[in-house]
ROVEX-708119 format. One line per field, with one value per residue (C-alpha): residue number from 1; chain; x negated, y negated, z. Coordinates in nm, 2 decimals. Layout:
<nodes>
num	[NUM/...]
chaine	[A/...]
px	[X/...]
py	[Y/...]
pz	[Z/...]
</nodes>
This chain:
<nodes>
num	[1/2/3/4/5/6/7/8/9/10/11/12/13/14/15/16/17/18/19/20/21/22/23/24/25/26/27/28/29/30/31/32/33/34/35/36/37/38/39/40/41/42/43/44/45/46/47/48/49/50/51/52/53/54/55/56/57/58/59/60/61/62/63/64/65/66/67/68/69/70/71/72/73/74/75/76/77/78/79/80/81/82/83/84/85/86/87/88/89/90/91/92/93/94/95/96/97/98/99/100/101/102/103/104/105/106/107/108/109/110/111/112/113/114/115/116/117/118/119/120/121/122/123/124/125/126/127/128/129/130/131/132/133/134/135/136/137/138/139/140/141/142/143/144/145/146/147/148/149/150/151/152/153/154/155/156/157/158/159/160/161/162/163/164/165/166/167/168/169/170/171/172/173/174/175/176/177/178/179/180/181/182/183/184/185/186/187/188/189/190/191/192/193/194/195/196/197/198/199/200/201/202/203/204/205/206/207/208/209/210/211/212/213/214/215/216/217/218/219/220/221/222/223/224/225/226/227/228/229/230/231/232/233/234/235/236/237/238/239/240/241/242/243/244/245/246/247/248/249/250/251/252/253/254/255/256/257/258/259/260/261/262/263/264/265/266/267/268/269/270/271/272/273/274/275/276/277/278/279/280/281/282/283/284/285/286/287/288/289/290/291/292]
chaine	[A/A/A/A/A/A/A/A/A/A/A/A/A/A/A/A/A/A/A/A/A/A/A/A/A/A/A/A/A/A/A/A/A/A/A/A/A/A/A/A/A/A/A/A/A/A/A/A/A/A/A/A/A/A/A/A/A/A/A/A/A/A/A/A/A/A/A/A/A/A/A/A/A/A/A/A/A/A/A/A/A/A/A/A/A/A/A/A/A/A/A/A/A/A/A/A/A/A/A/A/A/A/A/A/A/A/A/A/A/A/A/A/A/A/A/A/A/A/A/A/A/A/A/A/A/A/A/A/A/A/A/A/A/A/A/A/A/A/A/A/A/A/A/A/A/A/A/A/A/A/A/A/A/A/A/A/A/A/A/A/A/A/A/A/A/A/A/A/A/A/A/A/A/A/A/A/A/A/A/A/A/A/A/A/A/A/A/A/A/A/A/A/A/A/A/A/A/A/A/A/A/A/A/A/A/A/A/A/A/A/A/A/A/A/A/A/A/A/A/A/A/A/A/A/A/A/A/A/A/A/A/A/A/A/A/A/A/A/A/A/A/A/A/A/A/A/A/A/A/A/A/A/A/A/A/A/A/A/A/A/A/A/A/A/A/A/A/A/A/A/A/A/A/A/A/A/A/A/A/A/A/A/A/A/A/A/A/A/A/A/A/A]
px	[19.79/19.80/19.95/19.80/20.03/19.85/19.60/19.30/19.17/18.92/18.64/18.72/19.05/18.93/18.83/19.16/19.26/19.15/18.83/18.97/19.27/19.01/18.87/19.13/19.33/19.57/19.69/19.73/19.93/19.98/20.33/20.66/20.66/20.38/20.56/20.89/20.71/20.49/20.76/20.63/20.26/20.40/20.31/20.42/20.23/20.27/20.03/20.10/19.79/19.90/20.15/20.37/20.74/21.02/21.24/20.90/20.93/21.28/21.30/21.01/21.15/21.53/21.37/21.18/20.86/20.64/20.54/20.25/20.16/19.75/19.66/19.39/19.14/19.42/19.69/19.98/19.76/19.65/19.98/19.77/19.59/19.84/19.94/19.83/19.92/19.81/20.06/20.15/20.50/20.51/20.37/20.64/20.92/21.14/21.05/20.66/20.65/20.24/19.98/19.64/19.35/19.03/18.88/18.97/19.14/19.36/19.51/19.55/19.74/19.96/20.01/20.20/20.45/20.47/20.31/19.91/19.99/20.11/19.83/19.47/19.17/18.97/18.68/18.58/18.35/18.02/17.99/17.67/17.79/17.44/17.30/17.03/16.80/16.68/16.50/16.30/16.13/15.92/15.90/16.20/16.28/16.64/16.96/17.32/17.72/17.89/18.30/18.52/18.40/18.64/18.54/18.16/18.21/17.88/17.75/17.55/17.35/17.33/17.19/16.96/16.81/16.72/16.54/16.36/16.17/16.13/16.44/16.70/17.05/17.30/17.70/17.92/18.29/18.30/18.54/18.37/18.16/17.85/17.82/17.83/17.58/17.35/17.35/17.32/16.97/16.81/16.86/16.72/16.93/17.31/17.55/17.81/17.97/18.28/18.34/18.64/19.01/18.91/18.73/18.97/19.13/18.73/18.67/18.97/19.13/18.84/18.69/18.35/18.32/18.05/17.80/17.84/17.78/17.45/17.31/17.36/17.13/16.88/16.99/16.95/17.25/17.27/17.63/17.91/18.00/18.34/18.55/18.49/18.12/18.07/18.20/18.06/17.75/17.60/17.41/17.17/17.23/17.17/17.44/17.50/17.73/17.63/17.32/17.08/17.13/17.12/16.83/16.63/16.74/16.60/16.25/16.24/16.26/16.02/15.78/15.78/15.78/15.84/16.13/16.25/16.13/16.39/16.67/16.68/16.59/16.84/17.08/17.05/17.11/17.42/17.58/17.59/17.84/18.06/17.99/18.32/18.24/18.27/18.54/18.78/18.78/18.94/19.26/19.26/19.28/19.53/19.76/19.73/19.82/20.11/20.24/20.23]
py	[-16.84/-16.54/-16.47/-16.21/-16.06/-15.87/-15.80/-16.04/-16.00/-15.71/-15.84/-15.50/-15.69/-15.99/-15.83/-15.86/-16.16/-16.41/-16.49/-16.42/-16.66/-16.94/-16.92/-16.82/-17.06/-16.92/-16.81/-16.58/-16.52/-16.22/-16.20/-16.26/-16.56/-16.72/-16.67/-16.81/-17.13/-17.16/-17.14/-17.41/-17.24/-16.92/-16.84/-16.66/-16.34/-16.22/-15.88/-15.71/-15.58/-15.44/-15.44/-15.43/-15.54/-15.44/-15.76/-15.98/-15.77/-15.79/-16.13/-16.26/-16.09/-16.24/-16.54/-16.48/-16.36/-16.08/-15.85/-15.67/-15.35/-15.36/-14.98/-15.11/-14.85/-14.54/-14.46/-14.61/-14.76/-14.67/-14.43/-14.19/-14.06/-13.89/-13.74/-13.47/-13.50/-13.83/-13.83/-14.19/-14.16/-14.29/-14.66/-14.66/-14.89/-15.08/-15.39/-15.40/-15.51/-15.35/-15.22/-15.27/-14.96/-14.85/-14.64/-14.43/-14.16/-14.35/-14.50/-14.21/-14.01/-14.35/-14.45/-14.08/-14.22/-14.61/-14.61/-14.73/-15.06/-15.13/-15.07/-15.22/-15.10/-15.38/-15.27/-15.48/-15.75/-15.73/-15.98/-16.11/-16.43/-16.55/-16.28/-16.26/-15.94/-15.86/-15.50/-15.43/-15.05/-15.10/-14.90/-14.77/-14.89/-14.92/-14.75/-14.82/-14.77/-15.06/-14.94/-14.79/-14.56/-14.31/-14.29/-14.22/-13.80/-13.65/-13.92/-13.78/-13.56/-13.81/-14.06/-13.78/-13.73/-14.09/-14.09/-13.74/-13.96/-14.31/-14.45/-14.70/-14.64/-14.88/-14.90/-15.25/-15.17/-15.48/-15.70/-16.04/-16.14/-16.28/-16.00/-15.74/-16.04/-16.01/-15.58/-15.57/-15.82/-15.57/-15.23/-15.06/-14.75/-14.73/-14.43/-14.33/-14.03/-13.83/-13.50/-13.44/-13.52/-13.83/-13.65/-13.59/-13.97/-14.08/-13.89/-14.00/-14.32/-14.53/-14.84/-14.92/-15.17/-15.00/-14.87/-15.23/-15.38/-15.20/-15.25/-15.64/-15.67/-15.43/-15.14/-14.74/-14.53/-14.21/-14.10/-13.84/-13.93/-14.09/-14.17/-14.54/-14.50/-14.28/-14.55/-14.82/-14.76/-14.70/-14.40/-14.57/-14.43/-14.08/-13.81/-13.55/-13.29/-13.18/-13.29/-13.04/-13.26/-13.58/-13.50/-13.37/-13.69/-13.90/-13.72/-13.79/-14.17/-14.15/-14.01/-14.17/-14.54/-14.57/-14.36/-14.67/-14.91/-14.78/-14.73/-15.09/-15.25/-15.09/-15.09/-15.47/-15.54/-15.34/-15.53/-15.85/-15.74/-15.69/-16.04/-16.26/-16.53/-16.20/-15.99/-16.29/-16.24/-15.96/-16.08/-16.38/-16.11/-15.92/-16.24/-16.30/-15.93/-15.92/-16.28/-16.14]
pz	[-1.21/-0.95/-0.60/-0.39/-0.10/0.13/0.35/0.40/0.78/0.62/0.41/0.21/0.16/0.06/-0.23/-0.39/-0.29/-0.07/-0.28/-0.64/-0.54/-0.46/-0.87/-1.08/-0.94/-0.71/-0.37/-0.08/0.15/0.37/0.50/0.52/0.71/0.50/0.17/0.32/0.41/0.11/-0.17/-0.37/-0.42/-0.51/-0.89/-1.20/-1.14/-0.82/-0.68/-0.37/-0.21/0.11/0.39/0.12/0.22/-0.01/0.13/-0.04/-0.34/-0.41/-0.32/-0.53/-0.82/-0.76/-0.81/-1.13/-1.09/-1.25/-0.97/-1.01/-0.75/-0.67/-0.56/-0.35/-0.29/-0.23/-0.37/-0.18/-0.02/0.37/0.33/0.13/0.41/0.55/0.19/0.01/-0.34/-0.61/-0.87/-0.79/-0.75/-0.40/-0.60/-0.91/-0.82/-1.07/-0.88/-1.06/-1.42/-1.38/-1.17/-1.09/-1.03/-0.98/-1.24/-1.56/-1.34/-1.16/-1.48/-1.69/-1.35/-1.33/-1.74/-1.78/-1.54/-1.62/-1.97/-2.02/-2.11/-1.75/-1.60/-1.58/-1.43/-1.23/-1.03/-0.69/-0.71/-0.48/-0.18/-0.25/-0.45/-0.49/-0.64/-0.39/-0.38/-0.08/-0.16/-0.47/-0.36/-0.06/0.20/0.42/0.74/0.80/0.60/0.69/0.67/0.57/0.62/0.82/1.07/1.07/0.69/0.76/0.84/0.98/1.17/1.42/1.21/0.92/1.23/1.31/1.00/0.95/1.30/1.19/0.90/1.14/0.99/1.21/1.14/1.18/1.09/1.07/1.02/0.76/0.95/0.94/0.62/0.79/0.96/0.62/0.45/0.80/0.76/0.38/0.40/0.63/0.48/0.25/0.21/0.20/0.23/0.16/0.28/0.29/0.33/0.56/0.50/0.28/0.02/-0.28/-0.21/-0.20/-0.53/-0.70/-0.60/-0.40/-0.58/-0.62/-0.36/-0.10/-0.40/-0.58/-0.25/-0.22/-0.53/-0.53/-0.29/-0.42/-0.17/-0.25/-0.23/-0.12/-0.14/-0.19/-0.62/-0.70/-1.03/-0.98/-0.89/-1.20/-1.40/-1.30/-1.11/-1.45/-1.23/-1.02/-0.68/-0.57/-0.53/-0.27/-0.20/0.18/0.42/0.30/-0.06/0.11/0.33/0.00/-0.20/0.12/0.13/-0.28/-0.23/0.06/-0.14/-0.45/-0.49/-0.85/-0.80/-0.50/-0.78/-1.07/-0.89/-0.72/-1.02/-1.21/-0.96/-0.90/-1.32/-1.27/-0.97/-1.24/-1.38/-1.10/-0.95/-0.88/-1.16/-1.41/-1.23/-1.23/-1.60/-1.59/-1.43/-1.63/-1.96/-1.79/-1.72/-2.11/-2.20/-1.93/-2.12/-2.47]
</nodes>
């Protein structure tokens, strides 16, 4: 049904592609080279992820197929660090017959250039396919950073603040799978924090991914809010806006178990919706829409 072009060494990437591709049916491949030699399993509906090529575009579409452009979690994707602006432009090319985004934002900002019914909002699925809570409001031992490290701002003194109250802190850049599955069983707190140079791209153009990755498996976050987790982290997760915030929403949970309790539960009936089996729906009703 769907071919995803892109990047798929990153779990994070995985997340549009490599793992939707396996249900819907479809495919993925991530160069070049690996769409010259896979003609034959290339289908209708073709999204670009990253490492987009212009020669794959252009060539794709020469040869009759409906390209779609997937702003992954920035706009223009990885690009839009080094940017200032989001207006999209940098993403509207006449080679995409639509677009894929993260939240409500996102699509109004890109619909005044390409029209709303061009573009689709699809929010990440979690990666705990089993559904598997680990944390239900016990006590707190260990919170964590699941992401890019250059993407966690304030480290040390978020580190410190942990150890202050007895609480590990531990990071995984989310490269390998097991290893996201292995962190995510033994925390109980997540965050989620920027506040340098990735802020306004965080707030507006970020998916849900880390916050919906928490709450499958029961986890607490504590993070910086977003458009995407606004919308669909149905508010179970506590907000901050510096360290004196995050350390008072820390010491709130710490002392209040119901409070724990609530959000985990809560938290943990959200993440259902955003498990693969349901999120996979969504680009099956976008295939039908794009059709008619």
């Amino acid at each position: 049904m769907i071919t995803f072009v892109g990047m798929k060494s990153r779990t994070s990437g995985k997340i549009r592609g490599q793992q939707i591709a396996k249900l819907i049916p479809g495919s993925n491949f991530f160069d070049w080279s690996e769409i010259h030699t896979n003609l034959e399993k290339i289908h209708k509906h073709v999204i670009i992820v990253r490492n987009r090529s212009s020669n794959v575009e252009s060539f794709l579409k020469n040869r009759g197929h409906i390209i779609g452009f997937d702003v992954l979690d920035t706009v223009s994707s990885d690009l839009y660090f080094r940017n200032t602006q989001s207006d999209y432009s940098s993403v509207v090319d006449s080679l995409f017959n639509f677009y894929i985004v993260n939240n409500n934002l996102a699509s109004a900002q890109l619909s005044k250039i390409v029209g709303s019914q061009n573009v689709f909002i699809i929010p990440h699925h979690h990666l705990n396919f089993n559904q598997k809570r680990y944390y239900a409001g016990e006590d707190i031992t260990t919170a964590g950073y699941l992401g890019l490290p250059e993407q966690l701002t304030n480290y040390d003194e978020i580190a410190s603040t942990f150890k202050k109250h007895n609480i590990r802190f531990i990071t995984n850049p989310g490269n390998d799978y097991n290893d996201c599955l292995k962190m995510l069983k033994n925390i109980q707190v997540g965050i989620v924090n920027m506040n340098n140079k990735f802020s306004k791209t965080f707030r507006e153009c970020k998916p849900n991914t880390k916050l919906t990755n928490y709450q499958s498996f029961g986890i607490i976050t504590l993070c910086n809010e977003s458009e995407s987790f606004r919308q669909f982290g149905d508010n179970q997760y506590l907000k901050h806006e510096n360290l004196n915030q995050l350390e008072k929403n820390l010491n709130l949970l710490l002392g209040d178990s119901m409070l724990r309790c609530n959000i985990s539960d809560k938290g943990f009936e959200n993440s259902k919706k955003y498990h693969i089996k349901e999120v996979v729906k969504l680009y099956v009703n976008m295939v039908e829409q794009i059709k008619r």
